[in-house]
N, CA, C and O atoms as a GROMACS GRO file, in nm:
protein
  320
    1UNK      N    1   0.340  -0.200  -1.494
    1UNK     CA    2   0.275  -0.172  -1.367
    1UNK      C    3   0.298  -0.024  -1.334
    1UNK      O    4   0.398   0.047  -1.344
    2UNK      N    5   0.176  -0.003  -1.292
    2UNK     CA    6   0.204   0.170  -1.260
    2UNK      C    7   0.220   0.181  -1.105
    2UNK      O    8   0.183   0.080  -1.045
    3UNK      N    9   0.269   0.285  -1.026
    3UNK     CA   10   0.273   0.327  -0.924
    3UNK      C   11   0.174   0.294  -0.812
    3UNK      O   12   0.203   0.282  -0.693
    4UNK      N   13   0.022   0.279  -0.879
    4UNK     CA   14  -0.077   0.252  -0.770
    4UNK      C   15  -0.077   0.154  -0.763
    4UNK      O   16  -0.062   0.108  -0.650
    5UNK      N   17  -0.091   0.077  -0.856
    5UNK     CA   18  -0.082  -0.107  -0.840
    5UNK      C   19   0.048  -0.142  -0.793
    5UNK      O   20   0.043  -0.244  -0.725
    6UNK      N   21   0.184  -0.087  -0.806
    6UNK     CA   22   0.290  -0.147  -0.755
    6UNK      C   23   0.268  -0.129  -0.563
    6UNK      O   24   0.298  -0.207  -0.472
    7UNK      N   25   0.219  -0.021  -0.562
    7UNK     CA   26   0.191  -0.011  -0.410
    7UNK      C   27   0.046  -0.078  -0.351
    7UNK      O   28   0.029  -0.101  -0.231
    8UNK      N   29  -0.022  -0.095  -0.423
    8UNK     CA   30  -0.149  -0.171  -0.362
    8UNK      C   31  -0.041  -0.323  -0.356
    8UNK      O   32  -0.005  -0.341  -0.240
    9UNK      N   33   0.005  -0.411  -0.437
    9UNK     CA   34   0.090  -0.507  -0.424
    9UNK      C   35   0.193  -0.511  -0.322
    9UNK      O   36   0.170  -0.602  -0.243
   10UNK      N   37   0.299  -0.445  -0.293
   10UNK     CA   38   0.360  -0.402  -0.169
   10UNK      C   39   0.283  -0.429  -0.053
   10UNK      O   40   0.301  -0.522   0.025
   11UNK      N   41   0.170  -0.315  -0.045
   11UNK     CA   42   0.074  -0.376   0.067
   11UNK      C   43   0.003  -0.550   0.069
   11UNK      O   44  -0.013  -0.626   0.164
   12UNK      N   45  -0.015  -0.560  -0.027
   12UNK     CA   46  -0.082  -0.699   0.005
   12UNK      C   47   0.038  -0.835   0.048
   12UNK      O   48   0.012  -0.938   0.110
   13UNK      N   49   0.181  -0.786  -0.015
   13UNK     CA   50   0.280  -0.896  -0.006
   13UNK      C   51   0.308  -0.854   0.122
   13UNK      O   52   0.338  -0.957   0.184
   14UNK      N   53   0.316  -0.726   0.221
   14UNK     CA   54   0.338  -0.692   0.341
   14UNK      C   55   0.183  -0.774   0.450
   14UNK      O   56   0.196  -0.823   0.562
   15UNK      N   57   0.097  -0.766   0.396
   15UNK     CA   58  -0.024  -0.820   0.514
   15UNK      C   59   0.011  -0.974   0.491
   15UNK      O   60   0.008  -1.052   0.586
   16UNK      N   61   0.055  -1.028   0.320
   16UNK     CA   62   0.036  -1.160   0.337
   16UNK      C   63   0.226  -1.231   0.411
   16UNK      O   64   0.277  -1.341   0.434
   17UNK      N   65   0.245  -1.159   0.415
   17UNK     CA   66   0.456  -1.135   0.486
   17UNK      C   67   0.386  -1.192   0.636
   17UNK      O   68   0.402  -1.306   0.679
   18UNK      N   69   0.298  -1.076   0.708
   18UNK     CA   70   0.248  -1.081   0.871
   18UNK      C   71   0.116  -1.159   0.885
   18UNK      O   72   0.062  -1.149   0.995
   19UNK      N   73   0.052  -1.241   0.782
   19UNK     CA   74  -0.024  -1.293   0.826
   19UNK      C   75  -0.160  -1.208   0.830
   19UNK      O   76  -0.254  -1.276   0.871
   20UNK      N   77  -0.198  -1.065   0.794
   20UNK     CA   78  -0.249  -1.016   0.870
   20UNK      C   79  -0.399  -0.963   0.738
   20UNK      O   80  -0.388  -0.966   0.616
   21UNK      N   81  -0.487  -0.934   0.794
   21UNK     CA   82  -0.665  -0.978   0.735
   21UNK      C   83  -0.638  -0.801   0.690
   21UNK      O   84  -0.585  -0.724   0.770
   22UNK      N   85  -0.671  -0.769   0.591
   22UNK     CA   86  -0.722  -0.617   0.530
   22UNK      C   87  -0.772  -0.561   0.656
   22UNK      O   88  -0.707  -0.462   0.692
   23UNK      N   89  -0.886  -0.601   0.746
   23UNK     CA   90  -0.975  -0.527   0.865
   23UNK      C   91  -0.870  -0.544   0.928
   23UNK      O   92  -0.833  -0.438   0.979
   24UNK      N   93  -0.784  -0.652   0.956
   24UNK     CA   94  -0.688  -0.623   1.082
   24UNK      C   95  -0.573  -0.530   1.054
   24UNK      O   96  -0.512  -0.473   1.145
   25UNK      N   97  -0.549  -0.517   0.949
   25UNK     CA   98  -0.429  -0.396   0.866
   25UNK      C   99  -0.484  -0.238   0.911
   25UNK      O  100  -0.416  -0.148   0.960
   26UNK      N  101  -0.675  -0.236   0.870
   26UNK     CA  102  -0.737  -0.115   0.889
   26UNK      C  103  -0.702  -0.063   1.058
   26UNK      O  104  -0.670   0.042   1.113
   27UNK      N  105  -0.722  -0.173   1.088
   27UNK     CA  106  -0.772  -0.139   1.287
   27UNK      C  107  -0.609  -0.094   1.350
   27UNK      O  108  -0.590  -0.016   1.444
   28UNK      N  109  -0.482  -0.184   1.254
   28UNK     CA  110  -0.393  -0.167   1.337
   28UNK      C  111  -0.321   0.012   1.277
   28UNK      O  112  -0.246   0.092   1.333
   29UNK      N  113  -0.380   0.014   1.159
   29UNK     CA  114  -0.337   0.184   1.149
   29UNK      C  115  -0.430   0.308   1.144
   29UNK      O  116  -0.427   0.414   1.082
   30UNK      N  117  -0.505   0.258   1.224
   30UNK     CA  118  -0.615   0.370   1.245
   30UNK      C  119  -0.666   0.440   1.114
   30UNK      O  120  -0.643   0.560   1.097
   31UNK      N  121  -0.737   0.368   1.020
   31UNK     CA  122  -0.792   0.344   0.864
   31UNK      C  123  -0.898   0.299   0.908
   31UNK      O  124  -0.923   0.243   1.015
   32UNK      N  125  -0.973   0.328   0.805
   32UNK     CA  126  -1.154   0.238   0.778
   32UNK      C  127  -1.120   0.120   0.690
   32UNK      O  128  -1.054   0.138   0.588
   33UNK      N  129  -1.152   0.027   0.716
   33UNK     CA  130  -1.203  -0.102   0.618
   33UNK      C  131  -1.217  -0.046   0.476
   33UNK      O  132  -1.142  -0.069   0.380
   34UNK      N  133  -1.319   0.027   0.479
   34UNK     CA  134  -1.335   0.090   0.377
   34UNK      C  135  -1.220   0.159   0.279
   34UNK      O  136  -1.236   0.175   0.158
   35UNK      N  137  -1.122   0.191   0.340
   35UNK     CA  138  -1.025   0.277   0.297
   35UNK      C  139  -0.889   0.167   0.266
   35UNK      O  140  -0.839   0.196   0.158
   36UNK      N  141  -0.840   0.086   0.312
   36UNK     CA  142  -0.790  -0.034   0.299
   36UNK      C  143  -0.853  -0.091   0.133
   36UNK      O  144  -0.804  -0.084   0.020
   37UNK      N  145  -0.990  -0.149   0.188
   37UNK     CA  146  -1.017  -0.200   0.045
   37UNK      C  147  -1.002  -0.124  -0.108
   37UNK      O  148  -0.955  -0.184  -0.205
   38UNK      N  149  -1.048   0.014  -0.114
   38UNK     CA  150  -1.028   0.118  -0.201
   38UNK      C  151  -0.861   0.088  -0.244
   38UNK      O  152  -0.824   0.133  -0.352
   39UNK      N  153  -0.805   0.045  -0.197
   39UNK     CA  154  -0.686   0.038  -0.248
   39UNK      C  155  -0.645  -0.046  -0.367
   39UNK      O  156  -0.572  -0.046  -0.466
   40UNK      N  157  -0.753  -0.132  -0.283
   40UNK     CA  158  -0.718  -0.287  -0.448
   40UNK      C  159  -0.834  -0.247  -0.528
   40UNK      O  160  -0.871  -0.334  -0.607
   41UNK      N  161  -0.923  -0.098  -0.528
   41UNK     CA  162  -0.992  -0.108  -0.624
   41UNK      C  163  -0.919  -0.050  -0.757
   41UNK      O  164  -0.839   0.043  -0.745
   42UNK      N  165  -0.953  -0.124  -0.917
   42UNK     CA  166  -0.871  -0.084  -0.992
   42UNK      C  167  -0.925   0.032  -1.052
   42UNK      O  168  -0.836   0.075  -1.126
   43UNK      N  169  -1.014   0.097  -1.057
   43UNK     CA  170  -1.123   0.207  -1.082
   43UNK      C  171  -1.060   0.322  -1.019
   43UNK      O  172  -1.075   0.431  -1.075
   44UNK      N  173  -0.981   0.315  -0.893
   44UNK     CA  174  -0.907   0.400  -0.834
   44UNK      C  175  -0.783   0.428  -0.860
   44UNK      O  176  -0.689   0.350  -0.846
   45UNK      N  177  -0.775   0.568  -0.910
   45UNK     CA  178  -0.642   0.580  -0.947
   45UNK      C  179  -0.486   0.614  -0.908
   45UNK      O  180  -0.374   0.607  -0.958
   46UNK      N  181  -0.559   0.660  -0.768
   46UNK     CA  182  -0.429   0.740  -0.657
   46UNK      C  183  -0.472   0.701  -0.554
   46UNK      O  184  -0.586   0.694  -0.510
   47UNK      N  185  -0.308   0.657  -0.484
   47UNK     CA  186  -0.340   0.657  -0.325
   47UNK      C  187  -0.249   0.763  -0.256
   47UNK      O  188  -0.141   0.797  -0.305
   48UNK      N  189  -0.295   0.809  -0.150
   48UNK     CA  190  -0.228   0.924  -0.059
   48UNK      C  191  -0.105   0.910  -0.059
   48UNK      O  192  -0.086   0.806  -0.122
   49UNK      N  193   0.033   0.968  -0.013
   49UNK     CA  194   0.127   0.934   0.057
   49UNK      C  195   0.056   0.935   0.221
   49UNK      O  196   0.091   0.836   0.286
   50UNK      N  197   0.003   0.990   0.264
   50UNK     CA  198  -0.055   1.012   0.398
   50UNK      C  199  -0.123   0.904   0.430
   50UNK      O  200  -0.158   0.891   0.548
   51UNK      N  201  -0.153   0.814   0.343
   51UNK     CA  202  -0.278   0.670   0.375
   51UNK      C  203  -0.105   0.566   0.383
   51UNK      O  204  -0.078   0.483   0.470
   52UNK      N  205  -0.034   0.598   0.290
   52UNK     CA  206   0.052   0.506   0.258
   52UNK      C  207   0.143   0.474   0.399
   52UNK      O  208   0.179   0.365   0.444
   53UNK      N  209   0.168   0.627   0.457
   53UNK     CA  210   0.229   0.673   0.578
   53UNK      C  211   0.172   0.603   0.682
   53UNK      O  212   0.249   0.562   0.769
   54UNK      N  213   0.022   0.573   0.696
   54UNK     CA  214  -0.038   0.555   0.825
   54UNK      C  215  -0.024   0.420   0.813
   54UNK      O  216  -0.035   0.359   0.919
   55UNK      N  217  -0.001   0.350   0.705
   55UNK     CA  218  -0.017   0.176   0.687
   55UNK      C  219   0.156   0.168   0.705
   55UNK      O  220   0.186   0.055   0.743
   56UNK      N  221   0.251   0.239   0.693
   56UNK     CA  222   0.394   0.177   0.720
   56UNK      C  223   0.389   0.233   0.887
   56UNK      O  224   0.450   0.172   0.976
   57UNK      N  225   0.329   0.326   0.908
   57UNK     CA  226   0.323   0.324   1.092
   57UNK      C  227   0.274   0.247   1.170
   57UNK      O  228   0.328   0.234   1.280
   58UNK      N  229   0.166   0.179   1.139
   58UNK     CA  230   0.096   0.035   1.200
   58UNK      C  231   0.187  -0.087   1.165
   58UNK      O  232   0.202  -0.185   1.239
   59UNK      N  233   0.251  -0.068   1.031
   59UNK     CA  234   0.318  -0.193   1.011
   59UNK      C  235   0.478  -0.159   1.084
   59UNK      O  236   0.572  -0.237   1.087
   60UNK      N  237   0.475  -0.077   1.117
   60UNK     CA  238   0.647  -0.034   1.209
   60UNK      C  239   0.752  -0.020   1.106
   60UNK      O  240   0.872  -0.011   1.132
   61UNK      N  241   0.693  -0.018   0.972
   61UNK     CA  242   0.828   0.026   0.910
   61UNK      C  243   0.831   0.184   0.849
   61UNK      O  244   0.731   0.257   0.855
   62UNK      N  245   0.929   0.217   0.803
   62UNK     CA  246   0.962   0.350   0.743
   62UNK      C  247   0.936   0.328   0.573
   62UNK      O  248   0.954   0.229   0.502
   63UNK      N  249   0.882   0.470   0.543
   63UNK     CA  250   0.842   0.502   0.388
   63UNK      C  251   0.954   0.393   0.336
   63UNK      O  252   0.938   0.280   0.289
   64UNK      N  253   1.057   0.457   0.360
   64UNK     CA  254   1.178   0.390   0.271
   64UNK      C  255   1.190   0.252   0.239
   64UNK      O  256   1.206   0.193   0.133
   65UNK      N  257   1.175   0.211   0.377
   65UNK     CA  258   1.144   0.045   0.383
   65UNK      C  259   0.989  -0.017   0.238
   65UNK      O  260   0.984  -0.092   0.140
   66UNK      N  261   0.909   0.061   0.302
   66UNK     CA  262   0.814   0.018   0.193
   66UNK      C  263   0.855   0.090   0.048
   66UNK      O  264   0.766   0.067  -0.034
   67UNK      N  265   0.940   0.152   0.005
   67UNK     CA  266   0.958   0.178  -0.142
   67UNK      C  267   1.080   0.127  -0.151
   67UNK      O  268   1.145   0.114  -0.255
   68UNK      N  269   1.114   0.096  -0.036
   68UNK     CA  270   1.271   0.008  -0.130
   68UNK      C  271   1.191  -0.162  -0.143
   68UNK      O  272   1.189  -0.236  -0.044
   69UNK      N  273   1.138  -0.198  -0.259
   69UNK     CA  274   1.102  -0.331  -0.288
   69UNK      C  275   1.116  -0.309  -0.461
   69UNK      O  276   1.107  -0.202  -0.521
   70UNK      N  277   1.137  -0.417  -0.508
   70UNK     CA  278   1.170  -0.422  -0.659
   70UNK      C  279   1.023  -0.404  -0.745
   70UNK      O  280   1.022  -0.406  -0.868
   71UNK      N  281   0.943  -0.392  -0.692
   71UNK     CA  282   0.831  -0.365  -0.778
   71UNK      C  283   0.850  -0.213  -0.813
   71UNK      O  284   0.793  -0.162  -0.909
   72UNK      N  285   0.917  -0.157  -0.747
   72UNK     CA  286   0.928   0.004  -0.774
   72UNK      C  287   1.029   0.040  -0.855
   72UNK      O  288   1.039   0.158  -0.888
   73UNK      N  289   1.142  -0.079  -0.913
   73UNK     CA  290   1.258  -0.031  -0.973
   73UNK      C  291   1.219  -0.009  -1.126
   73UNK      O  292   1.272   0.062  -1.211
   74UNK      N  293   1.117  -0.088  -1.131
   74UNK     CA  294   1.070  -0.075  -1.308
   74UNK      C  295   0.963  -0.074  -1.338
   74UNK      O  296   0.912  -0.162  -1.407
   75UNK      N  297   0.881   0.062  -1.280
   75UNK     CA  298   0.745   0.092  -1.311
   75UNK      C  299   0.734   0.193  -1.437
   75UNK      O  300   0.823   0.273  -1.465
   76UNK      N  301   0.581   0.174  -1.529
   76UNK     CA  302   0.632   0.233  -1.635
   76UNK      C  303   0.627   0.371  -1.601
   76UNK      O  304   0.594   0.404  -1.486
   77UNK      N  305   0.652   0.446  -1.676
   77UNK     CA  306   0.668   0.597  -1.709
   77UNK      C  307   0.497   0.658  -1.690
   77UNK      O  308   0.408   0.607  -1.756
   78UNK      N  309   0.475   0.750  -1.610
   78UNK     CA  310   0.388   0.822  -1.585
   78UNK      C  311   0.336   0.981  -1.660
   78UNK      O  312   0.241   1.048  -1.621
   79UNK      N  313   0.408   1.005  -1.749
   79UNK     CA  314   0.397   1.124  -1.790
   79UNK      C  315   0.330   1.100  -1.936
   79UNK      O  316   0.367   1.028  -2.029
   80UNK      N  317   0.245   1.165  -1.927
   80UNK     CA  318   0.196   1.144  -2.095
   80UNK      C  319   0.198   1.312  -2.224
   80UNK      O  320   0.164   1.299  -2.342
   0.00000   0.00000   0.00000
């Protein structure tokens, strides 16, 4: 698992943690629908820290909080 998918996952185990709909994730961090979904697209290869930022501010937690989860302890190697 690489970095974007470990964090598109994070997000989805965090909306499905609160119960909470992709549009209702968008609305509560001031995001487009549009921009939410782009996340689980796999065609896409990077997500912001700044998109990542605005979805742990709606969700009330800190960066840290969302990268301290074990999907991040053993992602593969990025450098080619």
């Amino acid at each position: 698992m690489n970095v974007k998918e470990a964090t598109a996952k994070r997000i989805e185990l965090l909306c499905q943690e609160r119960g909470i709909a992709y549009n209702g994730l968008a609305n509560t961090c001031g995001l487009t629908p549009s921009t939410i979904y782009s996340i689980f697209d796999s065609s896409r290869k990077d997500i912001s820290l700044s998109t990542v930022k605005k979805i742990c501010d709606g969700l009330e937690i800190t960066l840290g909080e969302f990268f301290s989860h074990p999907l991040f302890d053993t992602l593969e190697q990025e450098i080619f």
